[in-house]
N, C-alpha and C positions, 0 to 999 in steps of 0.2 A: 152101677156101671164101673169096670173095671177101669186102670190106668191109661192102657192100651188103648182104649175104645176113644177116653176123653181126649185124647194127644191129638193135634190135627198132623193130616195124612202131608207130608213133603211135596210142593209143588214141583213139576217136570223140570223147572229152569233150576231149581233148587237141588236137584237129584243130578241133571247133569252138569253144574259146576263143581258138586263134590265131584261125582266120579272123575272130570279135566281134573281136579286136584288133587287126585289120590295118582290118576296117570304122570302127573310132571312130578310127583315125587319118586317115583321110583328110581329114573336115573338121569344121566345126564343124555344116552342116546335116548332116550322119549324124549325127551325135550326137545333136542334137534329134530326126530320123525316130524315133533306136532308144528315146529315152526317152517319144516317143509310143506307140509300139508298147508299150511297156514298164508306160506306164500304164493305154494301155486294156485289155493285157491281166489286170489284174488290178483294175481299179476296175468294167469291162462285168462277169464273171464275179459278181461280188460283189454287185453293185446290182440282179442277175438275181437271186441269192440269196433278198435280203434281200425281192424284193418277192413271190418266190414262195412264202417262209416269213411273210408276215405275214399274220395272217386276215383284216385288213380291207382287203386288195387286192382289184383291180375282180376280177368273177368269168370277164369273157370273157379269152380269147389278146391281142386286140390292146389292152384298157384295160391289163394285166399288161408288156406289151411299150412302153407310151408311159408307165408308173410306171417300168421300166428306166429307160429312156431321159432321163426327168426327174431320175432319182437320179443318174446317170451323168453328165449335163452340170453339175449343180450340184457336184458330187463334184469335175468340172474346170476350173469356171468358164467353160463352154462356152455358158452361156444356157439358157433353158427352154421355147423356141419349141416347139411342137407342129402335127402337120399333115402336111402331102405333106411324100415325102422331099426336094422344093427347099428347102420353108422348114426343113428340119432340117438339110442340109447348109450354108445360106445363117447360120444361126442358130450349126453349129459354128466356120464362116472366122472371126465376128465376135468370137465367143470367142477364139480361135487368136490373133487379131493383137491383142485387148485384152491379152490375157496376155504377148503379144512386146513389147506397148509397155510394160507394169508392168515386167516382169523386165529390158527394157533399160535402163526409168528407174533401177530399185533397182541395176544393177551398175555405170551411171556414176556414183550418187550413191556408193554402196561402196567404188566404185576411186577416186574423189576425196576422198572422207574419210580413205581406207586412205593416198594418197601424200601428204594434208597431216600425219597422225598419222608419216609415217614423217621426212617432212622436220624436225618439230617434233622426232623423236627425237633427230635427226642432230645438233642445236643450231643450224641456219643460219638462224634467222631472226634482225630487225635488233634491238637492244637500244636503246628508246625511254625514256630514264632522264636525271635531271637530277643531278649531283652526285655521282654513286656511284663506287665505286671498282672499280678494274681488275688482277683481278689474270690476269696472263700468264705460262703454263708450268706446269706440272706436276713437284713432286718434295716430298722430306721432308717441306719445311717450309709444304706449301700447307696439311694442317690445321691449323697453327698459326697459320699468320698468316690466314686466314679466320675460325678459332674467335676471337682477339684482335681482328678488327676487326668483329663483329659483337657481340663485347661491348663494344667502347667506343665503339657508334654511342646517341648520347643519347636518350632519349623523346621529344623533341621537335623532332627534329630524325634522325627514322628513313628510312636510306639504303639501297641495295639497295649489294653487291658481287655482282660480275659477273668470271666465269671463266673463261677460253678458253684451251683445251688441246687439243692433239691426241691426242685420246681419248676413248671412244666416252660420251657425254652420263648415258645411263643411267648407266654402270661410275660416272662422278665425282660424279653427285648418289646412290649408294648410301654411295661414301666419306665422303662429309661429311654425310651425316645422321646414320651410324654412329658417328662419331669430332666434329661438330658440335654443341653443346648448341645445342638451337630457341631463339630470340630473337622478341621481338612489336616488335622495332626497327628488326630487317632482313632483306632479303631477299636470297635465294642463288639467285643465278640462271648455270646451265650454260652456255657454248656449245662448240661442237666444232669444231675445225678447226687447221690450220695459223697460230699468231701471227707467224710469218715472212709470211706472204702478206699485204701490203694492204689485200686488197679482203675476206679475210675477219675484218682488224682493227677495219676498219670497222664491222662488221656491231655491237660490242661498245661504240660511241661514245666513243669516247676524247678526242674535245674537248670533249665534254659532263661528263667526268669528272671528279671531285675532286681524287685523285689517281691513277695508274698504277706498278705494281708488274712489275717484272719478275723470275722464280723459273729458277735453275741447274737441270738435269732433272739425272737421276742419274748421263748415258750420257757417254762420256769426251769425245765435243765439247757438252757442257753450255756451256761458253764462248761458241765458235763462233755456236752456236744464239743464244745471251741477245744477241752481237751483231748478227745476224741482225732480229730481233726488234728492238731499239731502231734497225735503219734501217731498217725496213718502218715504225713508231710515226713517225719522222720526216717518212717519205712521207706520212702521213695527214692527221699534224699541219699538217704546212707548215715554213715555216723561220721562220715569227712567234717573241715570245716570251713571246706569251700562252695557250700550252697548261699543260694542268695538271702539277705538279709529277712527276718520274718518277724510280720508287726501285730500282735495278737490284742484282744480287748476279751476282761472277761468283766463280769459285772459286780461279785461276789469278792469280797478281800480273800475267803478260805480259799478259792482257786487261784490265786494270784502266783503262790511257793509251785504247787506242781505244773501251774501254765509255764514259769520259766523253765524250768526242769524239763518238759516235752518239748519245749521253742527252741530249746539245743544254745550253743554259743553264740552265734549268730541273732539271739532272738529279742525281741523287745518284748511286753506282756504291759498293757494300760488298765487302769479301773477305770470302765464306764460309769458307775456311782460315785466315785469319788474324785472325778471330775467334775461332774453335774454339780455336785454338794459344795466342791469349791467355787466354781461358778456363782453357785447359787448367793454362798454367804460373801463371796467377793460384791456383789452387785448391791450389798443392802449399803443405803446410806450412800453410794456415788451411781447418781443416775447418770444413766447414757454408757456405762461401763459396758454393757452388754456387744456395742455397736464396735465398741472398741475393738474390743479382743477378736469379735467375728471380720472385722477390717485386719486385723492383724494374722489371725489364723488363713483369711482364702487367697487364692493364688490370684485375684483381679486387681490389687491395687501391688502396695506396699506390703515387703515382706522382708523376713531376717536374712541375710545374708551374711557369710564371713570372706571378709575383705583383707588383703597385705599391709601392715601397719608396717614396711619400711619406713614409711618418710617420718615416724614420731617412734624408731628405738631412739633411747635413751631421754627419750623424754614423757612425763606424765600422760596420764591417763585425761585427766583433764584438759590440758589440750589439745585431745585429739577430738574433742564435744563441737569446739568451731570450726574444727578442719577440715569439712565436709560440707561445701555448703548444700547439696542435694541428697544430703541421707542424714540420719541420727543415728549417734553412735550408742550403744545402749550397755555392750559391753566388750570384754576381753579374755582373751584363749592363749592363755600363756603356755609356752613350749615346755610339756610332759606337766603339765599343773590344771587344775581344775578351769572349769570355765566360771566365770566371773561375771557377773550382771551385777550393774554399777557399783565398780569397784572403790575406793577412797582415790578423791582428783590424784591427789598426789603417788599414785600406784607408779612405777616406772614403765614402760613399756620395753620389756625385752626384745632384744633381738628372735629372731623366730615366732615372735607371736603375732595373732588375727585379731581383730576386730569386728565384734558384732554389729551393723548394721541393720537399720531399717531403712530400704531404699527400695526404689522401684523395680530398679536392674541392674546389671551388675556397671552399666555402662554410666548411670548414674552415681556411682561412688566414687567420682574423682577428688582429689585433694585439693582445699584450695584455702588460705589463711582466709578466714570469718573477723577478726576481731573488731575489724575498723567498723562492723557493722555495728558493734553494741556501743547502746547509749546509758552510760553508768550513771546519768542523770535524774532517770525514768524510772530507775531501780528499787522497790520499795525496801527501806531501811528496818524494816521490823516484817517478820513472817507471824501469819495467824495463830496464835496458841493452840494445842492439841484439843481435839473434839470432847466433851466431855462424857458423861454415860448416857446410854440411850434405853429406850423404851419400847420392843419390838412384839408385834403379832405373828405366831404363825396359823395359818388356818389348814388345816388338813391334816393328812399321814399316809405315806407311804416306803417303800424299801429303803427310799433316801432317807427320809427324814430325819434315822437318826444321827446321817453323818453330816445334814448340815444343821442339826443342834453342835453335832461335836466340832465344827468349823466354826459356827457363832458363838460356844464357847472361846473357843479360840483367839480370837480377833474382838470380841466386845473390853468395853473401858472397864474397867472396876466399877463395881453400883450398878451396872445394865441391869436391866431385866427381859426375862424373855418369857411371854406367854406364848402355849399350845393348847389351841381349839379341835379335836379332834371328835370323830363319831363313832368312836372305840366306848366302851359302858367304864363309867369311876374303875380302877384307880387310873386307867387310860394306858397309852406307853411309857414304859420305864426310862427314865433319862438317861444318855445314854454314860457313860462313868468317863470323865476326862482321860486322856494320853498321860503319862507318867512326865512329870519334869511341866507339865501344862499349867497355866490360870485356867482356875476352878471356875471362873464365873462367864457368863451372866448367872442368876439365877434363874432356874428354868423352872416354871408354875404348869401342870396340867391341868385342863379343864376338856370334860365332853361334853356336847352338844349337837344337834342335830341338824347339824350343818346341811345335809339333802332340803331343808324347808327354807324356803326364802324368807320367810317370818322371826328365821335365828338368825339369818344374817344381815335382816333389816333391824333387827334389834342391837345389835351390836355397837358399844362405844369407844370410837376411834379417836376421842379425843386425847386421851392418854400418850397414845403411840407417837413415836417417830417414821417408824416401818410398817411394813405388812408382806409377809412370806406366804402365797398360796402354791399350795402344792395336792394337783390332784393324784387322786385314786389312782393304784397298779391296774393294767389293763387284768380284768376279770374280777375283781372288786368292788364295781359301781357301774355307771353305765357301758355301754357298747364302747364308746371312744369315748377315753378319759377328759377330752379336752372341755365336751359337752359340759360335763360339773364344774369346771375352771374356768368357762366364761361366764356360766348362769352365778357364779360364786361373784366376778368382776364386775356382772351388771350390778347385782345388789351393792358393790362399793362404791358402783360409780353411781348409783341413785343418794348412797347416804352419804359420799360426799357434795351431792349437789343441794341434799338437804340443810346440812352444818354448813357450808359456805367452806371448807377446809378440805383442801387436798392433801391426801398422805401417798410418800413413795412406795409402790410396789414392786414387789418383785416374783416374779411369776414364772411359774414352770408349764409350757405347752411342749407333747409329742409329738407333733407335727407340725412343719413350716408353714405349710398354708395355712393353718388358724392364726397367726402370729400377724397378721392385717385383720383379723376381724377383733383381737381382744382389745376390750372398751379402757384402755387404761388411758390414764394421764401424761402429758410433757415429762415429769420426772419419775415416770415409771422403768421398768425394764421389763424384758416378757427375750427369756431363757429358752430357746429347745433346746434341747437337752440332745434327741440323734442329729442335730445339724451341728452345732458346738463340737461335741467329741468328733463326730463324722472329719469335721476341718481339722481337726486335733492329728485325727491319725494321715488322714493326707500330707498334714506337710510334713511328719514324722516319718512316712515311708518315703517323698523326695527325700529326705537327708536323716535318718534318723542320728546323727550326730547331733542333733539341734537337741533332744528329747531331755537333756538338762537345763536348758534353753525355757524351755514350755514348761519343764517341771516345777520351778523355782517360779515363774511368772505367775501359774495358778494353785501353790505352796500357799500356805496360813504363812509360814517361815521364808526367811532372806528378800527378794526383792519382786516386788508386785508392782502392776499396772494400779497407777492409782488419779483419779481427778480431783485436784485440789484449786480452790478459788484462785483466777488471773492478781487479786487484788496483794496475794501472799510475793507475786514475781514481780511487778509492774504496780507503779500509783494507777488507780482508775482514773479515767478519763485521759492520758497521755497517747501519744500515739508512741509505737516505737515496733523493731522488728522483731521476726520470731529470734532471731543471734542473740537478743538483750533478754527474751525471756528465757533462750537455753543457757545466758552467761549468769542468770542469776540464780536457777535452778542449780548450776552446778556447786556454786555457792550456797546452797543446801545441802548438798550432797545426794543432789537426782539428777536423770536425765532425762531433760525436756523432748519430746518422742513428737506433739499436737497438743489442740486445743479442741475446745468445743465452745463455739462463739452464742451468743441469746439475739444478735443482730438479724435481720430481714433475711437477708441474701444468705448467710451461709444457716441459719435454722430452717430454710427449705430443701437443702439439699444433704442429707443423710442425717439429720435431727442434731447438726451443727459441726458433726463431727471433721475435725480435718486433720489428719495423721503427717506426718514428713513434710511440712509447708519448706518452701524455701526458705534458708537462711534469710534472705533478702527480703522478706513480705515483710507489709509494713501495714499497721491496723493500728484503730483506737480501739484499746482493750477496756472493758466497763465492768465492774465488779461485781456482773452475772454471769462473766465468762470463766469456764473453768480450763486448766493446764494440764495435758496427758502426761504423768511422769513416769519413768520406772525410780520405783524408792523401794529402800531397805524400811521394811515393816518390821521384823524382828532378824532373832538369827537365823546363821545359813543353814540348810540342811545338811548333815554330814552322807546321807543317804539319797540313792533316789527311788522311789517310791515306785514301783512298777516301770522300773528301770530297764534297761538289758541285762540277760541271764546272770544271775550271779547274787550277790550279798553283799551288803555295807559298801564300803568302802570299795571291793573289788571292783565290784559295778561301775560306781565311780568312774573307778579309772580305766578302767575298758574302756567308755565311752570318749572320755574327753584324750586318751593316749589315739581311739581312731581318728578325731576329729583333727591331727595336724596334719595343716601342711592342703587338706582338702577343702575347697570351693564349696559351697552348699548347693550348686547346679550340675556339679559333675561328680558329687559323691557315689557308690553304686552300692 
């Protein structure tokens, strides 16, 4: 039996939905024929009905047949003409074609509103805005730096930021509503498209802008792309050098020469890794550091400002430490001369120069003699001898890794030592070759091991160490999110130091904020993000990038760092006396006393003790588990700055600090 024969025969219902299917495809008038057909077969039928079931229908055939007929046309908007079948036919055409012109009116006005709602989706319309800021690209640190610059946009002075990413408008205004606190100061306005292209830079007004922010995406040409991007800004711009200031991050030192170069005069250029890397080796050995610098970086608390040093020309730098009793002076901006973080007490303060400040507001930096606060009583007569060499673990490897060996080369005692644990096969990664004019040391030891198995890192002897540096996997190296391996790494520490009885400091690198309450660390740990840190970084860079010597020099190996050193070094333990006696005795070392971080009840429950700019006037018994926020000179100053604004050496330099006179750090533009 042939094919044909075995095939079963197409049922009738089956036969006539094809052929209805093959009928509405042919055009759009069958279609309207078949849903004529389609109505009147069931609105005639029904309007016959209704008038032959109602009692008070006319009693002859034809009054019964012209109530049809009236119900039926109003049923279809057909008219209500009565009469010869001329005037009813003549009466349906005029129905027929009012209802083609309504329905064609309603589907261009539909289809027009449907392709402006979709374009408005898409983000490509122009951005009509005066003064707002521009942030370009997509990655980590965009909720950070949109949440920070929406909060330090003023009441009176409320600015829209504006977003353009290549990616879909909806997806980025759900991200930042979710992860954004609302503001009544600013507005967050999306656009979509390619930041490389021109003509849709344009669309986001970037001469009209405040300032312009360029963001590293997460994808291995992040680089590439961020240069991209500052020479399509270029094209928009023009080659003037009256466009608004532009704050670029690339990740890679080799992009660093040409991101300035494409940033034009105007432009700043940051190393995302070689922030991190500083962060990282800053944090080892002073716990709580972490909380610090991110108290210091966001715009919710206390922040730097440059303030009028009228009332102390011609007098020391040093007295102008108690002449504030609601801010900390940290440092000074002498007229056409570098800026200076904590300079020698005995500096003079020139006419023309500012004063760095850490205060709340600007309202809180008024002048006011401090001295009678200090108790030279209370004062400890001997400072703690220098730390001696240390003992440190790193566990992991990634992109960073080898800049914060080349940072803990940097900053370690003489004698240190530095182990690396990685799951790279013998001889492991290469060390990285010290900076020229650098200490060689610590020594740096490789070992690999297979760090993925919880069995090597439950093996593992932490009694040696002073430290432990984990640092997870590049995203596409290990698991889906990096963070995964970084806590299952911390459980296994926080199991074997529960084993030994002996807590060791951590310092830990997470990608993401939200994991940073679940990681199992200890009281003297730190736990780093790495896009929130830089994210705050560039926020408060793009309010004032005058400041960017400021930060540079803060999170430098060289000149003058944020450092936590034991109460017991300023203050006898167990005394009481005010913060004025511990910043009178710091200066007396040659730092400025900035906070503390107390080990008592009350202040270790709220921010892990930390407290920045206390009043002159606060008065504590300080205990000899309390440590002192200082800025101190670590080594020398930089003569350079480090992914600076456009330029080289020294030039850079002085671009920066010849803009910074004379300007306010809230009215900079």
């Amino acid at each position: 039996m042939d094919t044909a024969k075995r095939r079963p025969r197409p049922s009738l219902r089956d036969r006539a939905g094809y052929r209805f299917d093959r009928t509405l495809a042919r055009s759009t008038g069958t279609l309207m024929g078949w849903l004529m057909v389609t109505c009147l077969a069931v609105v005639v039928p029904v309007s016959t009905l209704l008038v032959w079931t109602d009692p008070g229908s006319p009693p002859s055939l034809s009054g019964r047949l012209a109530a049809a007929w009236r119900t039926s046309a109003e049923t279809l908007r057909l008219g209500s003409a009565s009469g010869t079948p001329l005037r009813l036919a003549l009466s349906a055409v005029l129905g027929l074609v009012a209802l083609l012109c309504v329905s064609t009116l309603v589907g261009v006005v539909t289809t027009g509103l449907a392709e402006r709602m979709a374009e408005l989706s898409r983000g490509r319309s122009t951005v009509l805005e005066q003064g707002h800021v521009v942030v370009l690209g997509w990655s980590d640190q965009v909720t950070t730096v949109v949440s920070e610059l929406v909060t330090a946009q003023a009441p009176h002075r409320p600015r829209a930021v504006v977003l353009l990413a290549d990616r879909d408008k909806i997806e980025m205004e759900r991200v930042l509503t979710a992860r954004v606190p609302p503001s009544a100061h600013a507005r967050i306005i999306c656009r979509s498209g390619p930041a490389s292209d021109p003509d849709v830079l344009a669309l986001v007004g970037p001469r009209t802008a405040r300032t312009v922010l360029v963001l590293p995406s997460g994808e291995p040409a992040a680089d590439a792309e961020v240069l991209r991007v500052l020479l399509a800004l270029g094209a928009v711009l023009g080659d003037g050098t009256d466009g608004p200031p532009v704050l670029a991050a690339v990740r890679d030192d080799r992009y660093r020469a040409p991101a300035r170069l494409a940033a034009g005069p105007r432009g700043t250029v940051l190393e995302t890794d070689t922030v991190t890397a500083r962060l990282i080796a800053q944090c080892v050995g002073r716990p709580g550091l972490s909380l610090v610098l991110q108290d210091l970086l966001d715009f919710e608390g206390d922040e730097f400002h440059l303030v009028d040093a009228t009332a102390f020309h011609h007098r020391t730098f040093g007295e102008t430490l108690l002449g504030h009793p609601n801010s900390c002076v940290v440092g000074l901006l002498a007229p056409g001369g570098p800026t200076l973080l904590n300079p020698p007490a005995d500096t003079v303060v020139e006419p023309g120069s500012r004063l760095i400040v850490l205060a709340l507001d600007d309202a809180s930096t008024r002048v006011e003699d401090g001295r009678h606060l200090v108790d030279p009583s209370v004062i400890a007569s001997a400072p703690t001898g220098p730390d001696g060499p240390t003992r440190l673990l790193l566990l992991g490897w990634n992109r960073r890794a080898p800049l914060v060996v080349g940072q803990l080369r940097r900053t370690a005692r003489p004698g240190s030592v530095l182990d690396v644990v990685t799951d790279s096969a013998v001889p492991g990664p290469r060390a990285p070759e010290p900076e020229s004019g650098t200490p060689t040391g610590p020594d740096v030891r490789f070992r690999a091991a297979a760090l993925s198995r919880p069995e090597t890192l439950l093996a593992l002897d932490l009694a040696p160490y002073d430290g432990l540096v984990v640092l997870g996997p590049d995203p596409g190296d290990g698991p889906e999110h990096p963070d995964d391996w970084t806590l299952v790494t911390l459980l296994a520490l926080r199991l074997l130091e529960e084993r030994t009885g002996r807590e060791v400091p951590v310092v830990t690198e997470l990608t993401d904020d939200r994991n940073r309450p679940l990681a199992p660390v200890n009281t003297g740990s730190d736990v780093i993000v790495s896009g929130k840190l830089t994210g705050l970084l560039m926020a408060q860079i793009a309010q004032n990038r005058h400041l960017a010597p400021v930060f540079d020099e803060l999170l430098s190996a060289d000149g003058s760092s944020v450092c936590l050193r034991s109460a017991g070094s300023y203050v006898r333990p167990g005394a009481e006396a005010t913060f004025a006696t511990v910043v009178a005795a710091a200066r007396d070392r040659g730092e400025c006393a900035i906070g503390y971080r107390g080990h008592d009840g009350p202040t270790l429950r709220t921010n892990r003790g930390i407290r920045l700019n206390p009043p002159k006037e606060e008065r504590r018994v300080w205990s000899a588990e309390d440590h002192v926020v200082v800025v101190a000179t670590t080594g020398r100053r930089p003569h350079t700055i480090p992914g600076g604004p456009a330029g080289h050496g020294d030039e850079a330099t002085t671009a920066v600090h010849d803009g910074a006179l004379g300007r306010p750090v809230d009215q900079a533009t």
